[in-house]
C-alpha positions in Angstrom: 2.8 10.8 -5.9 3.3 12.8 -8.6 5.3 15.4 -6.7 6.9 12.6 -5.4 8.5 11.2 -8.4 9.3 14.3 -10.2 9.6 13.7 -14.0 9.3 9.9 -13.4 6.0 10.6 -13.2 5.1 10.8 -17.1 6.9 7.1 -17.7 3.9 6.1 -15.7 1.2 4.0 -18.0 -2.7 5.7 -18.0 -3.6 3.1 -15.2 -0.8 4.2 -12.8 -1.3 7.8 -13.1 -5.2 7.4 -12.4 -5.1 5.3 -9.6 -3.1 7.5 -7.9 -4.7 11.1 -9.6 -6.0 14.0 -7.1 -9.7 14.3 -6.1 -11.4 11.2 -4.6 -11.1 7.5 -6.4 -12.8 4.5 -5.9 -11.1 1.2 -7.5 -12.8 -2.1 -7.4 -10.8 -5.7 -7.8 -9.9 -9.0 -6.7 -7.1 -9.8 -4.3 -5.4 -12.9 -3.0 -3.4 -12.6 0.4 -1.3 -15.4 1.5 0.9 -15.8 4.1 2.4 -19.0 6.4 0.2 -20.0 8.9 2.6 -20.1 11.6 2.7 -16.4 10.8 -1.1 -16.5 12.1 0.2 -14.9 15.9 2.2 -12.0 14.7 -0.7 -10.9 11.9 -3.8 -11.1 14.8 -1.2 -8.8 16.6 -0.6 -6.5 13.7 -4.6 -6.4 13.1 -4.9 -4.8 16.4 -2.3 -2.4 15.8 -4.2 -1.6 12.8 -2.0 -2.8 10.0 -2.6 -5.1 7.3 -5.1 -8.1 7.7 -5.3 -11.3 9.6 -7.2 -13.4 6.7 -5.8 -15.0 4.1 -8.0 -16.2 0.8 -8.1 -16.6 -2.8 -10.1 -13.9 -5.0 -11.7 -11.6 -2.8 -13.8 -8.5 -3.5 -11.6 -5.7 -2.9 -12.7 -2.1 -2.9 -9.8 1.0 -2.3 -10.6 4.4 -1.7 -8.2 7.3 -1.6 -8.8 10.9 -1.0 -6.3 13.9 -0.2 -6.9 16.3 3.1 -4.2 18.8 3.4 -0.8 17.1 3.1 -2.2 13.5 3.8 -3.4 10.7 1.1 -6.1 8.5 3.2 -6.5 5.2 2.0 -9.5 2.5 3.4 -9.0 -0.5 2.0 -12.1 -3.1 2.1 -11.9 -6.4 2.0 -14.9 -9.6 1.2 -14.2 -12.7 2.5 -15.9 -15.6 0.7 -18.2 -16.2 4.6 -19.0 -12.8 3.7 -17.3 -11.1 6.6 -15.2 -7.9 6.1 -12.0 -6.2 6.9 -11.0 -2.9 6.5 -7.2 -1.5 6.4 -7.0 1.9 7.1 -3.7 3.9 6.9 -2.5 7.4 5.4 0.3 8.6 3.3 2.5 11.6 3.7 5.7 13.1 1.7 9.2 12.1 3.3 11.6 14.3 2.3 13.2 13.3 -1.2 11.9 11.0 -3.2 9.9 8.7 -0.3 6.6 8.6 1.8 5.7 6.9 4.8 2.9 5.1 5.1 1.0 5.3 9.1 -1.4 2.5 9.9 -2.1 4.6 13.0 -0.7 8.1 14.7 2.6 6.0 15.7 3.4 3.0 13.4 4.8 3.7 9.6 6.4 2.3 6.6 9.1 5.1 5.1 9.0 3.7 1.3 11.1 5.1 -2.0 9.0 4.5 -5.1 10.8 4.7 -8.3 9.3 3.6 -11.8 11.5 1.1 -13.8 10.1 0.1 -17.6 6.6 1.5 -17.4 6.2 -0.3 -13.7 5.9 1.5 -10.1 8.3 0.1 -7.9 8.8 0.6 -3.8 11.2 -0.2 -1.8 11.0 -0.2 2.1 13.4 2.0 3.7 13.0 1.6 7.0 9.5 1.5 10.0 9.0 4.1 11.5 7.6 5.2 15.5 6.7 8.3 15.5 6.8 10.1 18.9 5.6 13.9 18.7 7.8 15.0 16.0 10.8 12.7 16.4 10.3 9.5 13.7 12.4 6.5 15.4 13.6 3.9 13.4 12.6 0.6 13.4 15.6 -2.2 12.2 13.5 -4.4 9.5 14.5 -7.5 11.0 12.7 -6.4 14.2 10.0 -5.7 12.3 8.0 -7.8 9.5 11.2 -7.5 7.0 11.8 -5.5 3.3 8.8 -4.6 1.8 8.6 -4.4 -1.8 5.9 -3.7 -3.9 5.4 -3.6 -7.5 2.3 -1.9 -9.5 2.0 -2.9 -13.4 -0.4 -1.7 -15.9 -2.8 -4.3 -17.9 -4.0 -1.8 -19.8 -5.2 1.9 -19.9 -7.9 0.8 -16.8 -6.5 -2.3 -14.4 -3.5 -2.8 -13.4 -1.8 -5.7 -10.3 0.2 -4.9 -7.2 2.1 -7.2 -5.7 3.1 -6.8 -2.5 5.7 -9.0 -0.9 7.5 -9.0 2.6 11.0 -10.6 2.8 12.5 -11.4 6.6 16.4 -12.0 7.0 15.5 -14.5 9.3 12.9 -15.7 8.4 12.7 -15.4 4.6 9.7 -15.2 2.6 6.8 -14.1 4.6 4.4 -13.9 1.8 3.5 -12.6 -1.1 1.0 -11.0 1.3 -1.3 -9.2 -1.2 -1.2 -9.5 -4.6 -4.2 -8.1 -6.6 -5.8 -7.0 -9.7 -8.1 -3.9 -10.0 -10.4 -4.9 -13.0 -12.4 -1.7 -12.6 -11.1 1.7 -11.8 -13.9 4.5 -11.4 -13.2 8.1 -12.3 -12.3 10.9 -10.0 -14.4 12.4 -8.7 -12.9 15.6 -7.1 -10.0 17.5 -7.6 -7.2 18.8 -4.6 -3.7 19.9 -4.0 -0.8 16.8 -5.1 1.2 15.0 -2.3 
């Protein structure tokens, strides 16, 4: 991230910088995920394409872990439901050119996001999906897809911060806002690697 967004980097609060610093982390919150139930279909066939949830609820445990390997950021995402069931969200981060990443939920599906940091607060903007076949990346028109993404990361103070994360159809509208959490406990790295 930091490579990423060059000297934007350092207008980033404590909080920011942390949660995404090299080595392995380990954040602990609370999330809320809502969405329309008549989007209930589409999710159960996202979940088995590995991306996002098929739950919603109100204050759930939430534990994110992120780690570098070579080029990639890994990110496993675990999720408490108040039944006590889990989910996990799995997906990995790579560099995309100037500026952006793309985010796989699995070897073919992506997100190709351009984060930029307005007034202390990390902002992303979803450029287009992705299919990636071999080397080629396809794109993916957003309306065909779940929409424009955005997501905004804000600093509490110099240890929490909220994401909210929000998916807007042109047909549809609204979809959500899908995730929107707050990390009331961020644990300290615990390694050290090479920067994405």
């Amino acid at each position: 991230m930091q490579t990423i967004l060059g000297e934007s980097w350092w207008q980033l609060p404590p909080a920011l910088q942390a949660h995404y610093g090299n080595g392995l982390t380990v954040e602990h919150g609370r999330m809320d995920i809502e969405y329309p139930r008549c989007m209930q279909p589409l999710f159960s066939v996202l979940r088995l394409l590995g991306a996002l949830v098929d739950r919603s609820g109100h204050d759930l445990e939430t534990v994110v872990e992120k780690r570098l390997a070579g080029e990639r950021q890994h990110w496993r995402r675990r999720i408490r439901y108040a039944d006590g069931r889990a989910q996990r969200f799995d997906s990995y981060w790579v560099a995309a050119g100037a500026h952006q990443l793309i985010e796989f939920v699995n070897p073919l599906l992506g997100l190709q996001m351009a984060p930029h940091v307005k007034n202390g607060r990390l902002h992303y903007e979803g450029v287009r999906f992705v299919l990636k076949l071999g080397q080629r990346l396809l794109s993916i028109p957003e309306w065909l897809a779940l929409g424009h993404t955005t997501i905004v990361e804000e600093a509490l103070d110099d240890r929490r911060y909220r994401m909210d994360f929000r998916l807007r159809h042109p047909l549809l509208g609204q979809i959500s806002p899908f995730w929107s959490a707050t990390i009331v406990r961020l644990c300290p790295i615990l390694g050290s690697g090479p920067k994405i």
